[in-house]
N, C-alpha and C positions, 0 to 999 in steps of 0.2 A: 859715751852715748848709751842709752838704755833702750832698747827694741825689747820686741816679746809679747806674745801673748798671755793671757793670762786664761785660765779657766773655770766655772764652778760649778758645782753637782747642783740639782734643782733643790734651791731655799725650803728648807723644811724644819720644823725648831731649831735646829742645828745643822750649819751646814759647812761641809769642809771647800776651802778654795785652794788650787793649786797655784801655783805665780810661779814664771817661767820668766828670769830677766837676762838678756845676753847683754855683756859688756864687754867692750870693744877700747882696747889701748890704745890711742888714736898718737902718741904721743913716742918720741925718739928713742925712750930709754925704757928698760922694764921697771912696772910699778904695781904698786899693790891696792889691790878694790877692795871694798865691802856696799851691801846694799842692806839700806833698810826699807822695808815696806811697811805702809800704814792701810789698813782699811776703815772709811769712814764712811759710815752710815747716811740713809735720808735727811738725818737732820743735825748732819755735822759733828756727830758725835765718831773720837776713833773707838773702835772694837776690837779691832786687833793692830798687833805691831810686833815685827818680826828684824831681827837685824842677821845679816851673812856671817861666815867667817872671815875672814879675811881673805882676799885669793892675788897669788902674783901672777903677774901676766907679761908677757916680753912686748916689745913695741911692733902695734901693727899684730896681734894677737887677739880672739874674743875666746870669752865663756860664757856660758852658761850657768847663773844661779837658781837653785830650786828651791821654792819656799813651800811649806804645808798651813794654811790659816784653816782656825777651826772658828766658826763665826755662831755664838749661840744664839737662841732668838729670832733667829736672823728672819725679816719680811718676806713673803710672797713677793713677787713682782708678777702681775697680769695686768691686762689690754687696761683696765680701770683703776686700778692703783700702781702705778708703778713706781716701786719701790727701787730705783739708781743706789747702788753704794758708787763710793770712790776708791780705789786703789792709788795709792800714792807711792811712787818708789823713786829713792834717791841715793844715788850712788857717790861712794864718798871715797877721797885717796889722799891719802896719807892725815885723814880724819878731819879732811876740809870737803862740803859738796860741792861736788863738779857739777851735776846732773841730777833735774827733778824731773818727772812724769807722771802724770796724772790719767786714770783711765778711767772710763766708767761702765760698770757693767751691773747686770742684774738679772 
């Protein structure tokens, strides 16, 4: 299961976004996660793409993965153009996805 917020500094040429993804072992036995995130632009384009380490987790355990995207270019978003990107994060065990999430922010 992928919860979390996500956060990002106000879009300016360059803007950093933090991504905060808790995953949750929902499952009987200890297993091992990774998350990758995508950030995809207005018009569908990805910009950034980040993948986890690998993390083990015992059953019925969560964590916490921290990601840093550096997004260059990146659009204004105000009342008259708002510029949505997509945060995409998918968490993966034993290198098959379990779990996609989709967010949108700007």
């Amino acid at each position: 299961e992928v919860t979390g917020p996500i956060s990002s500094s106000p879009f300016t040429a360059d803007s950093v976004v933090s991504i905060f993804t808790t995953v949750e072992n929902l499952g009987t036995t200890t297993a091992g996660f990774s998350v990758t995130s995508d950030i995809i632009d207005p018009f569908g384009n990805v910009v950034w793409s980040g993948s986890s380490a690998n993390v083990s987790l015992g059953a019925g355990n969560h964590s916490t993965v921290f990601q840093v995207a550096e997004v260059s270019n990146a659009s204004l978003w105000d009342i008259t153009q708002p510029s949505l990107f997509r945060l995409k994060q998918t968490v993966f065990r034993a290198g098959v996805a379990v779990d996609t999430v989709y967010t949108r922010f700007g």
